[in-house]
C-alpha positions as CSV (number, residue, x, y, z in Angstrom):
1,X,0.2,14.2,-22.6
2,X,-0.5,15.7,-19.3
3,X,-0.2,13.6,-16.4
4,X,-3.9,12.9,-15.2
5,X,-4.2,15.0,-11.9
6,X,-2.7,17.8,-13.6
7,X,-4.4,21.1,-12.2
8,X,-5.3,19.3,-9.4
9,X,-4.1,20.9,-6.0
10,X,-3.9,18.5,-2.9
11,X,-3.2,20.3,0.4
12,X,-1.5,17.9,2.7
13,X,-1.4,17.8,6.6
14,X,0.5,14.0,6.6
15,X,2.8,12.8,9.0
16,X,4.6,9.5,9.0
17,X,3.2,7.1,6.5
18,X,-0.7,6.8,5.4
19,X,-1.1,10.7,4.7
20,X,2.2,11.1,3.2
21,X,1.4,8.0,1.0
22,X,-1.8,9.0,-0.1
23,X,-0.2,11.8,-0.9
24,X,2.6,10.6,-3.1
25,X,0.3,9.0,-5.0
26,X,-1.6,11.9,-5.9
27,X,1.5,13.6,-6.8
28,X,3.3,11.1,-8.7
29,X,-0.2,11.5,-10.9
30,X,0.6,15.0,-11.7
31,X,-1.1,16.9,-8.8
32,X,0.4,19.6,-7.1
33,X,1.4,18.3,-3.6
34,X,1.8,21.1,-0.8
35,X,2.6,19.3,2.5
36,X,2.1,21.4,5.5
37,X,4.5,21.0,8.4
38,X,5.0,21.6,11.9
39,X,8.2,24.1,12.4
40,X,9.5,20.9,13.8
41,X,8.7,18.7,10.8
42,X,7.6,15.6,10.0
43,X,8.4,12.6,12.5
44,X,9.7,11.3,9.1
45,X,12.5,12.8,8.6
46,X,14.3,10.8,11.8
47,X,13.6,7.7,10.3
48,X,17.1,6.4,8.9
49,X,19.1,5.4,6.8
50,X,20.0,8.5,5.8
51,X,22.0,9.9,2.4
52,X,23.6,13.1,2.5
53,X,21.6,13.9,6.0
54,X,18.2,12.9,5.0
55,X,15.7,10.5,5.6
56,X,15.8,8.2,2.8
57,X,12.3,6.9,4.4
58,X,10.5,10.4,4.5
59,X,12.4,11.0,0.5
60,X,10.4,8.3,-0.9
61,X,7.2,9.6,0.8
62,X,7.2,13.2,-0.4
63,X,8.5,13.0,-3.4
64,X,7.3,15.6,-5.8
65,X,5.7,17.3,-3.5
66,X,6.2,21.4,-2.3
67,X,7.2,21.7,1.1
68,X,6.2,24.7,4.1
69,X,6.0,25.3,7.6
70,X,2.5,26.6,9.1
71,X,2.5,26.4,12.9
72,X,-1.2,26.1,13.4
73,X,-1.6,26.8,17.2
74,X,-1.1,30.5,15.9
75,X,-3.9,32.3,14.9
76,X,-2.5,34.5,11.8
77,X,-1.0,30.9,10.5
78,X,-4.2,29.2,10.6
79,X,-5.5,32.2,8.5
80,X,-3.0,31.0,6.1
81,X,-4.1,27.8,6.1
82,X,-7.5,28.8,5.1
83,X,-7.0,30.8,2.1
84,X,-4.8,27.8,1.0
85,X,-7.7,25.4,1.5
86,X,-9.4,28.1,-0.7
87,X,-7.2,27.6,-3.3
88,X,-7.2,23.6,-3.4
89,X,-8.7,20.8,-4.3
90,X,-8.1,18.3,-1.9
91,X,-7.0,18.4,1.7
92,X,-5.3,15.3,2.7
93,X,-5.1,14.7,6.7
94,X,-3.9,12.0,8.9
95,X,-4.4,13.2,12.5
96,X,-6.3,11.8,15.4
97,X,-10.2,12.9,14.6
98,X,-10.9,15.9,16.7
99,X,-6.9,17.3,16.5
100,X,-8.1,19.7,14.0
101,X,-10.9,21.0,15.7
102,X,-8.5,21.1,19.2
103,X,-7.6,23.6,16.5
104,X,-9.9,25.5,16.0
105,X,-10.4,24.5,12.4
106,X,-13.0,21.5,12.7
107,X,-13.4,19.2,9.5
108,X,-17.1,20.2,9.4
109,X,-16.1,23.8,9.5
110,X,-13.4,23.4,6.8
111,X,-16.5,22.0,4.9
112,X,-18.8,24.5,5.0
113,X,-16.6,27.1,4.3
114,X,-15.5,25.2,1.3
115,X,-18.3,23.2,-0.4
116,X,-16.1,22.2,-3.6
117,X,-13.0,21.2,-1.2
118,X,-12.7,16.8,-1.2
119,X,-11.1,16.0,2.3
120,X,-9.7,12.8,2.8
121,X,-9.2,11.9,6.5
122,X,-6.7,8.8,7.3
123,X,-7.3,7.6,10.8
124,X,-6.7,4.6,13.0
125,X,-10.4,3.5,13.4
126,X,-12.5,6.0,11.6
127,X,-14.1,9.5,12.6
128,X,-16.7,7.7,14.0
129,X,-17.3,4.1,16.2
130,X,-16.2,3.3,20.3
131,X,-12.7,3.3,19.6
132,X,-12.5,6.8,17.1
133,X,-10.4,8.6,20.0
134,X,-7.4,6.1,20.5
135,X,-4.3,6.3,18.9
136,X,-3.2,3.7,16.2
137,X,0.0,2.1,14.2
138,X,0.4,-0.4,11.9
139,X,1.3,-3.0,14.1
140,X,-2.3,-2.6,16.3
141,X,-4.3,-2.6,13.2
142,X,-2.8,-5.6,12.2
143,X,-2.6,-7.3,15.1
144,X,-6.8,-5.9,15.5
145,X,-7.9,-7.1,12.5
146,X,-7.1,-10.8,12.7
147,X,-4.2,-10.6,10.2
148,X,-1.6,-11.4,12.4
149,X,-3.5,-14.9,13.8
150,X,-4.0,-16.3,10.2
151,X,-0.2,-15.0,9.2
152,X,2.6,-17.0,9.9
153,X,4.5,-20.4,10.6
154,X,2.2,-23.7,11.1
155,X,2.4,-24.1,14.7
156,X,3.6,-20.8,14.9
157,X,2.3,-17.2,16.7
158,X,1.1,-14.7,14.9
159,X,3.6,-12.6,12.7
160,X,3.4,-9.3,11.5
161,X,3.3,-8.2,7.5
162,X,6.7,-7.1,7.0
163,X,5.8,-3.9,5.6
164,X,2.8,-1.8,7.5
165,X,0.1,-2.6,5.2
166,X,-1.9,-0.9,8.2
167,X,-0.7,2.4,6.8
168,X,0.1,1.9,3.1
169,X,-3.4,0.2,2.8
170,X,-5.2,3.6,4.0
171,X,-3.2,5.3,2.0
172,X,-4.6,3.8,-1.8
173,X,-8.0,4.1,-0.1
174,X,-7.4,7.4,0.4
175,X,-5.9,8.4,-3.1
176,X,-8.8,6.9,-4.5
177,X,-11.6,8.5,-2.7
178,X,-9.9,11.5,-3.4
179,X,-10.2,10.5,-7.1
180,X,-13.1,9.6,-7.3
181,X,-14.5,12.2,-4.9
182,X,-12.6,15.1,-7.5
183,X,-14.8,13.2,-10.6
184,X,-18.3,13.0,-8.6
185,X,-17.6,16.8,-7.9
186,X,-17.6,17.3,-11.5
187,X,-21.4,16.9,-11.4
188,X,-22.6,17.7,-8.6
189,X,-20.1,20.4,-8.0
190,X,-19.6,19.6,-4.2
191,X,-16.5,17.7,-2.7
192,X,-17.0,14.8,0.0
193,X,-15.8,14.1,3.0
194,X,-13.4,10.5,2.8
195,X,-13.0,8.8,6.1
196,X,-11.0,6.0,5.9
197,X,-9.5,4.0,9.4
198,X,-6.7,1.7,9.0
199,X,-8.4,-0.7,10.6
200,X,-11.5,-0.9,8.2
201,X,-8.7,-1.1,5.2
202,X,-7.4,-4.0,6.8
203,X,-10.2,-6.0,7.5
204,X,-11.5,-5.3,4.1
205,X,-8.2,-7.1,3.0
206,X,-9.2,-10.7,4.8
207,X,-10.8,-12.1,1.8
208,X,-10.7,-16.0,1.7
209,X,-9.5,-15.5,5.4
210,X,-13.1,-14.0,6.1
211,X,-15.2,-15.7,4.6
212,X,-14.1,-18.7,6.1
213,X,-14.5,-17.5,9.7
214,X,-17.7,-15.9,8.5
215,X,-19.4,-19.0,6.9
216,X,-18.2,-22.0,7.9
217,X,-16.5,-23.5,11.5
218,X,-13.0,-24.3,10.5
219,X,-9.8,-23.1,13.0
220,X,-8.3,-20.1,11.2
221,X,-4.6,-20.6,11.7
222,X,-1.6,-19.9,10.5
223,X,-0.4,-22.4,7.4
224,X,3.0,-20.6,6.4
225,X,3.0,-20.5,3.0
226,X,0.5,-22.3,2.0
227,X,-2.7,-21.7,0.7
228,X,-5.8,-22.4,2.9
229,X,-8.1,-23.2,0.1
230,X,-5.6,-24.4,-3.0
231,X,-2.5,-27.2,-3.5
232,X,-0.3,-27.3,-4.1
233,X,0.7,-23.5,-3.9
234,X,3.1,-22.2,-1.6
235,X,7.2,-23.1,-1.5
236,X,8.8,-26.3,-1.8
237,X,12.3,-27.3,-1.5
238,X,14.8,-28.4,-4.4
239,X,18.0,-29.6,-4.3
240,X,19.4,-26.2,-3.4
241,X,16.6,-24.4,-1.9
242,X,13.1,-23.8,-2.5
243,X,10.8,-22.1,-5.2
244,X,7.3,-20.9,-4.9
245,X,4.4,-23.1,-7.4
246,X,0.7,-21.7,-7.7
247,X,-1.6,-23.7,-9.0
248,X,-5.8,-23.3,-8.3
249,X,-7.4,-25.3,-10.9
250,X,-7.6,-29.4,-11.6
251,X,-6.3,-28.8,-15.4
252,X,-3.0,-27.1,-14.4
253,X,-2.3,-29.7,-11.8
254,X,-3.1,-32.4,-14.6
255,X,0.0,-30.6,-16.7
256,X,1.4,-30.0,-13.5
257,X,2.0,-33.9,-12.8
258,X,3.0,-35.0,-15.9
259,X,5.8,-32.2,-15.8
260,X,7.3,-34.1,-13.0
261,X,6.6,-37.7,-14.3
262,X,3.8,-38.3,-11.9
263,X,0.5,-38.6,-14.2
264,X,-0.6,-40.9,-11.8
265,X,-1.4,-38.2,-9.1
266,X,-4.3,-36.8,-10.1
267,X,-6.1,-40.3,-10.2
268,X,-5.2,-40.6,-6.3
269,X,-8.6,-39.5,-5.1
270,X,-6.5,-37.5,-2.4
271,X,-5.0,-35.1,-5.1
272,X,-8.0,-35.2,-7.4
273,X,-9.8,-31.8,-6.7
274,X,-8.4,-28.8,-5.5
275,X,-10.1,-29.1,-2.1
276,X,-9.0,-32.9,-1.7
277,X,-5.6,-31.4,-2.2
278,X,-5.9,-28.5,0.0
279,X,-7.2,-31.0,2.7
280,X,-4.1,-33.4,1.8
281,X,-1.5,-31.0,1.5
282,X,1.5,-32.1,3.8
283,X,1.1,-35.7,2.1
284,X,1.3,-33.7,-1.5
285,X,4.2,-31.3,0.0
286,X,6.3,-34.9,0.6
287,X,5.1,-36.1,-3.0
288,X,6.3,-32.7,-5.0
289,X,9.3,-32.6,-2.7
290,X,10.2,-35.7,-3.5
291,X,10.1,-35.3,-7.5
292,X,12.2,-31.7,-7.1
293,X,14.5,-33.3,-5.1
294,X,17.1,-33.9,-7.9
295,X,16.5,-30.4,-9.5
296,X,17.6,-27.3,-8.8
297,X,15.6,-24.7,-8.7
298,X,16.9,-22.7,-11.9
299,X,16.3,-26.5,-13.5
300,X,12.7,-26.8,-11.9
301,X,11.6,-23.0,-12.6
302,X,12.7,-23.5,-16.3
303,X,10.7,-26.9,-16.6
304,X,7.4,-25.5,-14.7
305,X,7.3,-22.2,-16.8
306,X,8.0,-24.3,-19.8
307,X,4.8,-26.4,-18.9
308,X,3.0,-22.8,-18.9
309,X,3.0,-23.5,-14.6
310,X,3.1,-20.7,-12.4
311,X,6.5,-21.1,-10.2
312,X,9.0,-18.7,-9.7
313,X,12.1,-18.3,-7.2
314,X,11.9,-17.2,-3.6
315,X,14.6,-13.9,-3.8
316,X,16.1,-11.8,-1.2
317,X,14.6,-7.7,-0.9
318,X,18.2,-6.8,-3.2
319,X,17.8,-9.7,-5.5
320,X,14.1,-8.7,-6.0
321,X,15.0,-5.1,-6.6
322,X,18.0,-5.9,-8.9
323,X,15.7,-8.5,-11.2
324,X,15.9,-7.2,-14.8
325,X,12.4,-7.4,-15.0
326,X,12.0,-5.1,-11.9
327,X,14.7,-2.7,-13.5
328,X,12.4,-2.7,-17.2
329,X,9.4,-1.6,-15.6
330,X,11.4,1.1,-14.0
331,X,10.1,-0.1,-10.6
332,X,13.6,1.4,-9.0
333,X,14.2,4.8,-10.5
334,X,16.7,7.4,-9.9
335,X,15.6,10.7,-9.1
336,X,17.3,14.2,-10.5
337,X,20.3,14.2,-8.0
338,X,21.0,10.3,-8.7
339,X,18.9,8.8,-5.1
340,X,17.8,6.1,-5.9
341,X,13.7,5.0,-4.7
342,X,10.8,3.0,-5.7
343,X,9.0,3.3,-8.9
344,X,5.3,3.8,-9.2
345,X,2.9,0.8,-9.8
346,X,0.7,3.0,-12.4
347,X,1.9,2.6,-15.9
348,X,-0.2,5.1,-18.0
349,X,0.2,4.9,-21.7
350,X,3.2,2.8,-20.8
351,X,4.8,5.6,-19.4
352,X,6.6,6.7,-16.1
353,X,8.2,9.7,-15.0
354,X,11.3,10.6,-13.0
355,X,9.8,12.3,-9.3
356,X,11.6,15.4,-7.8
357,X,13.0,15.0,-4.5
358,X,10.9,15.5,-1.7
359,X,11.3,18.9,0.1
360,X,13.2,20.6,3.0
361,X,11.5,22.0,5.6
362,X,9.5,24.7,4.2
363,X,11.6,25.0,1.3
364,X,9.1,26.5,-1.2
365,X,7.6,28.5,2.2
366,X,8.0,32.0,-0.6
367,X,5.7,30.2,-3.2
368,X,3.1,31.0,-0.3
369,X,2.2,34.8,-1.3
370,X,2.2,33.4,-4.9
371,X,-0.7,30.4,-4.3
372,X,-2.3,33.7,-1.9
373,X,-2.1,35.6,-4.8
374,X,-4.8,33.2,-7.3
375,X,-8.6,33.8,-7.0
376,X,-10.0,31.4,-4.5
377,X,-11.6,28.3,-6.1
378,X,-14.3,27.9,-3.9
C-alpha cells in the first residue's frame, strides 16, 4: 500500500530542530519533503558527531527529504519560491514571526495568493501575544513553562528534560495540524494557517502538574522520581541497583504486597489508598526497599512481571537502544548506506520503511525546473 501522505508535497523552510522535525514526520509518512536552505545551510549541519563529514544530528532530521538552496533576500529566488508554494501542499516554517515578511513574502500574503496551501508556523511563543517578537530555545521554554521547577531531585533545583521537548513537542503539533488541516481542506477546499509556539506545546504538556497548581494550594516541587499523585511508582533500590515499579490503583498494590510477602501493607491505613500512599511515600520507599533488598533486580523484575506488576529496569541510552525489544520494532534502523538512526514511532499495518539519507546542500537543486514544470495546484 501507499504510504499515507503520498502525493502530499510539504515545502519546508526548517532550521535546527522543530521545523525539521515536523518535517520528518511528514516525510517518513510518505510526503514529498523539499527543505529550502540558505546557501549557507542549515545551522544543523555543525552539530556533531559526525560520520563520514556529516552531521549525524541534522541526518536523522531530514531524512527522506529533497534538499535545495534558495537565497531569499534575492528577488528572482523569491520568485522561485512562489511557484513552488504553488505547487505544494504544505509549507512548513520555523522562523521568528515577521522574518518572512522582513522578506517580503508575508504569511498573510503567501495565503491569499494560495487559498488551498496549509502553513504550519513553529515559533517560540506564537504569532501573536506580548512576547511574539523574542527569540526562543528549548531550554527557555522549559525553563518558562514551569517544567523545569516541578522536574528534578527532592531538595533539588530545577533540571532540564534531557532531550528539548521544547522543540520536538512543536514539532508533532505541527505534523498534525498539517494533517489534519490537509483532511479539513478536503471539504472546504481551503488550507489553514497552524500557529503553534513552543511554549504553548509545553504548557499543554503539565497535566497532573497543572491541575494541581490550578485547583488546589499544594507546593509544586520537585519529587525525583516519584509520582506526585500515586505510590509506590518511581525507582527503588535492590541489591545491585535499582528498578522502576508503577502502580496507580489499590488492586495492583493488593497483588503487589503479597508478591513481596507483605499482605499486611495494605491494611496499614498509611498504605491503604493511593492518596494515603502518595502522602506516605518515603515511609513506603523504606518498606519496599527493605523487601528488595535481598533481590536483585533481574530477580525482582522477573517476580513483579510474573505478578502481572508493572516494573521494569532503569538502562543506560546504549542499553535502551540495544534491547531486543527496541531492535523488533525496528526502533533503530539502518538507512541505504548502512547509518544507523532512530526508527519511527508510527507502525501502520505493522509496517515500517527504511528512510533515505537526508540531503546535501541543494543536492536535488535540478529537480527545480522539473517541480516548475507541473501545473500549479492552487
Amino acid at each position: 500500500m501507499a504510504p499515507p501522505l503520498a502525493g502530499i508535497r510539504v515545502l519546508e523552510l526548517g532550521q535546527m530542530l522543530a521545523g525539521p522535525f515536523c518535517g520528518m514526520l511528514l516525510a517518513d509518512l510518505g510526503a514529498e519533503v523539499i527543505k529550502v536552505e540558505s546557501p549557507t545551510g542549515d545551522t544543523a549541519r555543525t552539530f556533531g558527531p559526525f560520520v563520514a563529514g556529516t552531521s549525524t544530528y541534522y541526518r536523522l532530521l531530514n531524512r527522506g527529504k529533497r534538499g535545495v538552496s534558495l537565497d531569499l533576500k534575492r528577488p528572482d529566488e523569491r520568485r522561485v519560491l512562489d511557484e513552488l508554494l504553488q505547487r505544494s501542499d504544505v509549507l512548513v516554517e520555523n522562523l521568528r514571526p515577521g522574518a518572512l515578511a522582513r522578506l517580503g513574502i508575508p504569511i498573510d500574503e503567501i495565503r491569499r495568493q494560495h487559498p488551498r496551501l496549509v502553513v504550519v508556523s513553529i515559533s517560540g511563543f506564537g504569532q501573536d501575544g506580548p512576547l511574539r517578537d523574542l527569540p526562543a530555545y528549548d531550554l527557555l521554554v522549559q525553563a518558562m513553562s514551569g517544567l523545569m521547577c516541578a522536574t528534578g531531585p527532592v531538595g533539588g533545583g530545577p533540571t532540564r528534560s534531557a532531550v528539548s521537548l521544547g522543540d520536538l513537542v512543536p514539532g508533532l503539533y505541527g505534523a498534525l495540524g498539517a494533517v489534519a488541516s490537509l483532511y479539513d481542506r478536503e471539504r472546504t477546499g481551503r488550507g489553514r494557517h497552524v500557529d503553534v509556539a513552543m511554549l504553548d506545546s509545553i504548557v499543554s504538556l503539565l497535566e497532573s502538574v497543572a491541575m494541581r497548581a490550578l485547583h488546589s494550594d499544594e507546593p509544586i516541587e520537585p519529587l525525583g522520581n516519584d509520582h506526585a499523585l500515586s505510590a509506590p511508582f518511581g525507582t527503588y533500590r535492590t541489591a545491585d541497583g535499582e528498578i522502576a515499579i508503577a502502580i496507580a490503583n489499590d488492586a495492583l498494590f493488593e497483588r503487589f504486597a503479597a508478591t513481596l510477602g507483605r499482605s499486611d501493607w495494605p491494611r496499614d491505613r498509611r498504605f491503604a489508598t493511593d492518596a494515603e500512599r502518595a502522602r506516605h511515600r518515603v515511609e513506603l520507599r523504606d518498606e519496599i526497599e527493605a523487601a528488595l533488598v535481598d533481590l536483585s533486580s533481574e530477580d525482582a523484575i522477573k517476580r513483579l512481571r510474573e505478578s502481572g506488576i508493572p516494573a521494569g529496569p532503569l538502562l543506560r541510552v546504549r542499553e535502551a537502544l540495544e534491547q531486543p525489544h527496541v531492535l523488533a520494532r525496528r526502533m533503530v534502523v539502518a538507512e541505504e548506506d548502512g547509518f544507523r538512526t532512530l526508527g519511527s514511532a508510527l507502525k501502520l499495518d505493522g509496517g515500517t520503511t527504511v528512510p533515505r539519507r537526508a540531503p546535501r546542500l541543494g543536492e536535488h537543486q535540478e529537480l527545480i525546473a522539473e517541480w516548475l514544470a507541473e501545473p500549479p495546484r492552487h
